[in-house]
C-alpha positions as CSV (number, residue, x, y, z in Angstrom):
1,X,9.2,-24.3,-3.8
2,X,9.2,-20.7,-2.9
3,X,11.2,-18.7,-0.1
4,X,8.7,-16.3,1.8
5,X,9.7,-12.8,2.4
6,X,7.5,-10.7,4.2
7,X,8.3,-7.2,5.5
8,X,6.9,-7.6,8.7
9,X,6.3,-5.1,11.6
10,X,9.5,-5.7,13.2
11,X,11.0,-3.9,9.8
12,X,9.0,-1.0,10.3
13,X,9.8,-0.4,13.4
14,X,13.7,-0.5,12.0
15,X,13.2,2.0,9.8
16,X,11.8,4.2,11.8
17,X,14.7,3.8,14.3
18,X,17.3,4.3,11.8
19,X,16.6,7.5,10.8
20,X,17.6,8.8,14.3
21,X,21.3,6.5,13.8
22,X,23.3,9.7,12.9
23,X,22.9,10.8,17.2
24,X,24.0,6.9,17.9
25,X,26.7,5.7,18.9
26,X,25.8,1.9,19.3
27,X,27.1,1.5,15.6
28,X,30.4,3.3,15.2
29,X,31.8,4.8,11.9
30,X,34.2,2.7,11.0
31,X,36.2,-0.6,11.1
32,X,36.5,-2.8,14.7
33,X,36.2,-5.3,16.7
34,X,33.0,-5.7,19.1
35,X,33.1,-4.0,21.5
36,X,32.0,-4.9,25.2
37,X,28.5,-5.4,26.1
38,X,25.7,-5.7,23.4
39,X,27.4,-3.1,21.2
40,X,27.7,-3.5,17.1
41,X,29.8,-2.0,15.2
42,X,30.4,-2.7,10.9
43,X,32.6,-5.3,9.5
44,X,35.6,-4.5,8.1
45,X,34.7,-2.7,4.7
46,X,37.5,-4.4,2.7
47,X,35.9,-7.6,2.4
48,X,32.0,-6.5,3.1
49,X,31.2,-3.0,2.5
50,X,27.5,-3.0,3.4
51,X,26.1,-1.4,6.1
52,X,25.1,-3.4,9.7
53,X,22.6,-2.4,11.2
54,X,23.2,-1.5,14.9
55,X,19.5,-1.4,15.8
56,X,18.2,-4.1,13.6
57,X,16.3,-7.1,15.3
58,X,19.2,-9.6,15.9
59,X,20.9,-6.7,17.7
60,X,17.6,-5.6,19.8
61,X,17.7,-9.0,21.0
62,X,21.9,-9.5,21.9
63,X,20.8,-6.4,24.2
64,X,17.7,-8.1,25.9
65,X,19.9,-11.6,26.4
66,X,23.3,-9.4,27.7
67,X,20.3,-7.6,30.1
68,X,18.8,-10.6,31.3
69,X,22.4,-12.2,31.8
70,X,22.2,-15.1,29.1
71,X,25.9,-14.2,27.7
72,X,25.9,-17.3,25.6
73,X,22.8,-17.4,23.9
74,X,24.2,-13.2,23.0
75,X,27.0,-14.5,21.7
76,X,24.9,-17.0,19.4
77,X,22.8,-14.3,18.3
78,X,25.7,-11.8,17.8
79,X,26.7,-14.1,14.7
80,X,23.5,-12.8,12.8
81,X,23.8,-9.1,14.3
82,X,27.5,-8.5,13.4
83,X,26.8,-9.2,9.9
84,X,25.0,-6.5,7.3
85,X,21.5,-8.0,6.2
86,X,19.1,-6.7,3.6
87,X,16.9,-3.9,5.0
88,X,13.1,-4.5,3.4
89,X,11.1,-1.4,2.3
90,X,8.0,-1.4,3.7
91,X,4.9,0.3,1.8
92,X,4.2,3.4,3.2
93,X,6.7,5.5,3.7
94,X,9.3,4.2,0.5
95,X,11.0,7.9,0.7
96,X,11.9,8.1,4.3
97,X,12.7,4.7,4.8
98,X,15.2,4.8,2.0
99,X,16.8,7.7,3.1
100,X,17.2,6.7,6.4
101,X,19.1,3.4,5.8
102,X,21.2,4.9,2.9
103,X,22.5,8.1,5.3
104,X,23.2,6.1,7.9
105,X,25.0,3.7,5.4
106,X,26.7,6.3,4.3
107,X,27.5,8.1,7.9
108,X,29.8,4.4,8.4
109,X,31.2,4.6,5.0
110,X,29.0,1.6,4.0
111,X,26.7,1.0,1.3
112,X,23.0,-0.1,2.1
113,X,21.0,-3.4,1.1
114,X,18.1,-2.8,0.3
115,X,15.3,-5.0,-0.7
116,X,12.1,-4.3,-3.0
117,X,9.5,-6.3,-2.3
118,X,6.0,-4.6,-2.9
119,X,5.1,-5.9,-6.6
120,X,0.9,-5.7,-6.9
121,X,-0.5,-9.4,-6.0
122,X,2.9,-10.4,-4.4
123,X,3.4,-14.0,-3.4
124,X,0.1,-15.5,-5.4
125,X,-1.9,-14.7,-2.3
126,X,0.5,-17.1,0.0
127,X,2.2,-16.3,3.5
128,X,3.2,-12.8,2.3
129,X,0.6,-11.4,0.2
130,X,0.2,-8.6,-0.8
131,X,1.7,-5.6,-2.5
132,X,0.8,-2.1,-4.0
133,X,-2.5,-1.8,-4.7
134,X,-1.8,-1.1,-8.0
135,X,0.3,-0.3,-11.1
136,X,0.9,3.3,-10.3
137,X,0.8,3.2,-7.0
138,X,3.7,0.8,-7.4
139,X,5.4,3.2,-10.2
140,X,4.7,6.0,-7.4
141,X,6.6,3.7,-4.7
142,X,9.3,3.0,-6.7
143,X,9.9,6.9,-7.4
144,X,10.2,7.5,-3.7
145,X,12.6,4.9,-3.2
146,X,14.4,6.3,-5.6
147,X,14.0,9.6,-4.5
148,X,15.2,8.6,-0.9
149,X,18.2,7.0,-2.3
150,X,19.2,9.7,-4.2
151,X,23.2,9.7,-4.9
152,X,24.2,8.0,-1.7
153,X,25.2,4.0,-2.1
154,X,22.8,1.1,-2.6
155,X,22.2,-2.1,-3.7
156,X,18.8,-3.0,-4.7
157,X,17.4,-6.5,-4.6
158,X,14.6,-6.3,-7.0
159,X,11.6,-7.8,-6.2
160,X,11.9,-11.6,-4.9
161,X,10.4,-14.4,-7.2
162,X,8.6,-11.7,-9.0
163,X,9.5,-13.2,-12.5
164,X,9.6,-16.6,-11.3
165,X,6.3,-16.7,-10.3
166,X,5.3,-15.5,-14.1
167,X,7.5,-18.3,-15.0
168,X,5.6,-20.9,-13.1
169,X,2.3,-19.2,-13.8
170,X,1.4,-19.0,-10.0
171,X,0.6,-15.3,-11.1
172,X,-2.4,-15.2,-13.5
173,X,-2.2,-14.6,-16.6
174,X,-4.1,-11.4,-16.4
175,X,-1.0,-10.0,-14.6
176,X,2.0,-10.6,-17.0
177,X,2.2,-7.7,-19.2
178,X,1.8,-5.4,-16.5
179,X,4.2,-6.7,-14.2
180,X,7.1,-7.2,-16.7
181,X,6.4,-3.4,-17.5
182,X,6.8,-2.3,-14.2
183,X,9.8,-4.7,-13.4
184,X,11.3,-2.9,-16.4
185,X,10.2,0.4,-15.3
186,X,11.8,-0.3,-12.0
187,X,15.1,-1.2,-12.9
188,X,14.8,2.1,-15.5
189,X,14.2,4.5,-12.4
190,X,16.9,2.9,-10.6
191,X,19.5,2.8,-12.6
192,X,19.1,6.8,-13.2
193,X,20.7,6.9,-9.8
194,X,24.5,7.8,-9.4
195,X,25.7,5.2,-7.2
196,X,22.7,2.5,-7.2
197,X,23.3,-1.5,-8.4
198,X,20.2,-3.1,-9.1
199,X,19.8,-6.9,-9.0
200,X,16.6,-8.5,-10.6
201,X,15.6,-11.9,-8.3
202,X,16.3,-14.9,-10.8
203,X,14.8,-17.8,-8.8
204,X,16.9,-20.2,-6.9
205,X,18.5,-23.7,-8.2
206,X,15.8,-26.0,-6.6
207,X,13.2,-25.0,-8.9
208,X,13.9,-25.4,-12.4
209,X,16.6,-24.8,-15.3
210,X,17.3,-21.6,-16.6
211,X,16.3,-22.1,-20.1
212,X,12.8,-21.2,-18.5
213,X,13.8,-18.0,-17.0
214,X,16.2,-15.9,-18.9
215,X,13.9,-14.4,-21.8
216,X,11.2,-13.4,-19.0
217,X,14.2,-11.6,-16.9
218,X,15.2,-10.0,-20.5
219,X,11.5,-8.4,-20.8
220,X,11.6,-7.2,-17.0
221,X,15.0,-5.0,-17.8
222,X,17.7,-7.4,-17.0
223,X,20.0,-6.0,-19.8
224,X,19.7,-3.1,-17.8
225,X,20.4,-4.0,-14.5
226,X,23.5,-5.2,-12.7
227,X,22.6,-8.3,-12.5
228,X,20.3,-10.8,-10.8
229,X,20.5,-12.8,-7.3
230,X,19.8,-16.2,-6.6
231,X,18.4,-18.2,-3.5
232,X,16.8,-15.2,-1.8
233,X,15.1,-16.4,1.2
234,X,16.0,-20.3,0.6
235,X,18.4,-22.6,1.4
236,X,20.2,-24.0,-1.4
237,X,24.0,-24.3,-0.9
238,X,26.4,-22.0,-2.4
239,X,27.8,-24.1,-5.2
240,X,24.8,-25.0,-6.0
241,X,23.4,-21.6,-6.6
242,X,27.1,-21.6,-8.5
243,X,26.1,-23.2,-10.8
244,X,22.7,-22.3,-11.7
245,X,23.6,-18.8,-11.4
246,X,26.1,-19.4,-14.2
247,X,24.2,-21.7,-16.6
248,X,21.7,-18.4,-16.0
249,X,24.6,-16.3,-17.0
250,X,25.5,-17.3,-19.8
251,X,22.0,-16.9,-21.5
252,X,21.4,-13.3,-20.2
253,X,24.9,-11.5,-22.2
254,X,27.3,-13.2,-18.7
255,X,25.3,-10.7,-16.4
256,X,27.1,-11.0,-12.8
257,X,24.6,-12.4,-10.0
258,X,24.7,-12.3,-6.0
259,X,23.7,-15.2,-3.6
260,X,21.4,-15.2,-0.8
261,X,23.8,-17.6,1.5
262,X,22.0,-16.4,4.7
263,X,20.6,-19.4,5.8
264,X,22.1,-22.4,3.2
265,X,24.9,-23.5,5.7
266,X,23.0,-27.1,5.5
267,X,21.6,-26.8,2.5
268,X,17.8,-27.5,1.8
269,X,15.2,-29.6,3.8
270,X,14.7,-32.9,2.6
271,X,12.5,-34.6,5.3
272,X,9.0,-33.9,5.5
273,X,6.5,-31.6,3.4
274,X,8.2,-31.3,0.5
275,X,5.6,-28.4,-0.5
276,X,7.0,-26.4,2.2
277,X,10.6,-27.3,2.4
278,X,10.6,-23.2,2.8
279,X,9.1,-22.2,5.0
280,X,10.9,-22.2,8.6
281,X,12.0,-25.5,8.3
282,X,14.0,-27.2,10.8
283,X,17.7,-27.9,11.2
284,X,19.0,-25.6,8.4
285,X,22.2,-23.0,9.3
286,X,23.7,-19.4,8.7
287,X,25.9,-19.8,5.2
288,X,28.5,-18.0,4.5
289,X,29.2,-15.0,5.7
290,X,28.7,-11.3,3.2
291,X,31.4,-11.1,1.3
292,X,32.7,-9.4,-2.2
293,X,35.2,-11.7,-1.6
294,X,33.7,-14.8,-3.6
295,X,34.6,-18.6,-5.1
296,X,33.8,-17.2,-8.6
297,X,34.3,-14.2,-10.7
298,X,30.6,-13.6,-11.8
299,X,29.4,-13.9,-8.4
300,X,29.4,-10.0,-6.7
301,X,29.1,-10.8,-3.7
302,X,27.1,-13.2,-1.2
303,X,24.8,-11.4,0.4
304,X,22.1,-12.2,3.9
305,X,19.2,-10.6,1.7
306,X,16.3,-12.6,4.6
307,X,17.5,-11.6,7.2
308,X,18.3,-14.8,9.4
309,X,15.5,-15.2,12.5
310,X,12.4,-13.7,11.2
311,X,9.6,-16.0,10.4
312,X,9.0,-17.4,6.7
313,X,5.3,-17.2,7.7
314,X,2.9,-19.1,10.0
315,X,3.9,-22.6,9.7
316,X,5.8,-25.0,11.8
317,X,4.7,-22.5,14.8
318,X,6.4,-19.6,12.9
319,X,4.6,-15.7,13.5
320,X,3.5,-14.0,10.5
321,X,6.0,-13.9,7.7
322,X,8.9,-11.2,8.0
323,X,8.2,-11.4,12.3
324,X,11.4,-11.4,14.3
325,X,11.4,-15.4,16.0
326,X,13.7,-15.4,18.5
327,X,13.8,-18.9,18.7
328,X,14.5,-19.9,15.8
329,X,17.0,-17.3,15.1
330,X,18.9,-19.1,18.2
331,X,18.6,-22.5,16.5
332,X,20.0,-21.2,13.3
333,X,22.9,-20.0,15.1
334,X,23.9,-22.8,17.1
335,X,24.0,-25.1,14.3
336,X,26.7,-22.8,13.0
337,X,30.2,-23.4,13.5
């Protein structure tokens, strides 16, 4: 019913990394084709202006394949690293991290994806628990974010099944008033900033109809945002998420939304456990590709918000949640055309 997120070490280690991408030149600045080797260089921005990341995990691991002389399983993971996918802020260092993937977003005349995901008692104490300790110390998080944004391009992904998981009362009671408050809060300090689009996470279209959802995402500052996205982290197809995402539209003033279409190329699981059809399951595909370029006018653009080949969390053999999975990430290519 849910898609696990998960920051995951391998994201840290990313961030870090990035900050030192204005000295490298495995990215380039501009438009191009790949170039030879395991090099990656940014899409061209007419169609996708968000950032790739040069260093990310999918490109760590075209390197070790072209270094260890297996060209064609490169080549199947150069369709994940050649595309931009959402960078996840971890929790401790919100400022620098932000900074980091904005300037060098910015450095390539991109803008960054960036993904929230640090709400206190996150995922209802499933694969990717956790979260700020909290309500100011999220507040506090969310100000260096900000602050590491500043005026340079962004777009926010707010918090993954944040409100849904009020909706669905996984999240106890207890927890509601606060979290809508800082939902709202969050969207409020974000959308101070100059060049900063802020999507709310809206659910996905497997798990209910949007007469449940849309006064909830009113309360946590969707009238405020840009918008909300659909399907983050899951696998429902794209017309699908279509069409939820505009029966949801039309109830919140026809607010514009964004698609996760990273891994929906075949849709959701249907064969086994049914009460983890999300979590790493098997024989799914890369959707399509990032795009502003979409099938309808209130969809901004599809976006690869999980980034394809790191683990939903430890279940059908998978690492911790957010972990990069090499093997799995290989699968999820070859079943792409």
């Amino acid at each position: 019913m849910y898609g696990s997120r998960g920051v995951g070490a391998g994201a840290c280690a990313v961030a870090g990394a990035v900050l030192l991408l204005a000295g490298c030149s495995s990215g380039g600045d501009g438009d191009g084709e790949k170039g030879g080797g395991s090099a990656i260089s940014q899409r061209p921005a007419g169609s996708d202006p968000y950032w790739v990341n040069p260093d990310g995990n999918a490109a760590l691991q075209v390197a070790a394949y072209v270094k260890a002389g297996k060209k064609d399983d490169a080549e199947q993971i150069r369709k994940i690293a050649e595309q931009p996918t959402g960078e996840w802020i971890g929790p401790e260092n919100p400022e620098q991290e932000a900074r980091g993937f904005t300037e060098a977003a910015e450095k390539a005349d991109r803008s960054a994806l960036l993904v929230l995901y640090n709400i206190p008692h996150r995922d209802c104490g499933q694969f990717s628990q956790g979260g700020a300790a909290d309500g100011d110390a999220y507040r506090t998080w969310i100000e260096g974010v900000a602050k590491g944004i500043g005026d340079r391009p962004a777009t926010v992904i707010l918090e993954p099944d944040a409100v849904l998981h009020l909706v669905d009362e996984c999240t106890p009671e207890k927890f509601h008033e606060e979290r809508y408050d800082l939902l709202s809060g969050a969207v409020s300090t974000l959308k101070t900033l100059k060049n900063t689009k802020v999507y709310v996470d809206a659910g996905n279209a497997g798990w209910g109809h949007p007469d449940g959802i849309y006064e909830p995402l009113r309360r946590a500052g969707i009238d405020r945002a840009d918008g909300f996205a659909v399907n983050v982290s899951n696998f429902y197809s794209t017309d699908d998420s279509i069409r939820y995402g505009k029966q949801l539209s039309a109830k919140v003033g026809n607010k514009h939304f964004v698609i996760d279409t990273s891994r929906n190329g075949n849709g959701p699981y249907t064969d086994g456990d049914q009460d983890e059809n999300w979590c790493n399951p098997p024989g799914r595909a890369l959707g399509e590709s990032p795009t502003t370029k979409t099938a309808d006018p209130l969809v901004d653009a599809y976006l690869w918000v999980k980034r394809p080949g790191e683990s939903d969390g430890t279940c059908k053999g998978g690492p911790k949640a957010g972990d990069w999975w090499p093997s799995y990430a290989l699968k999820l290519a070859k079943a792409t055309d």
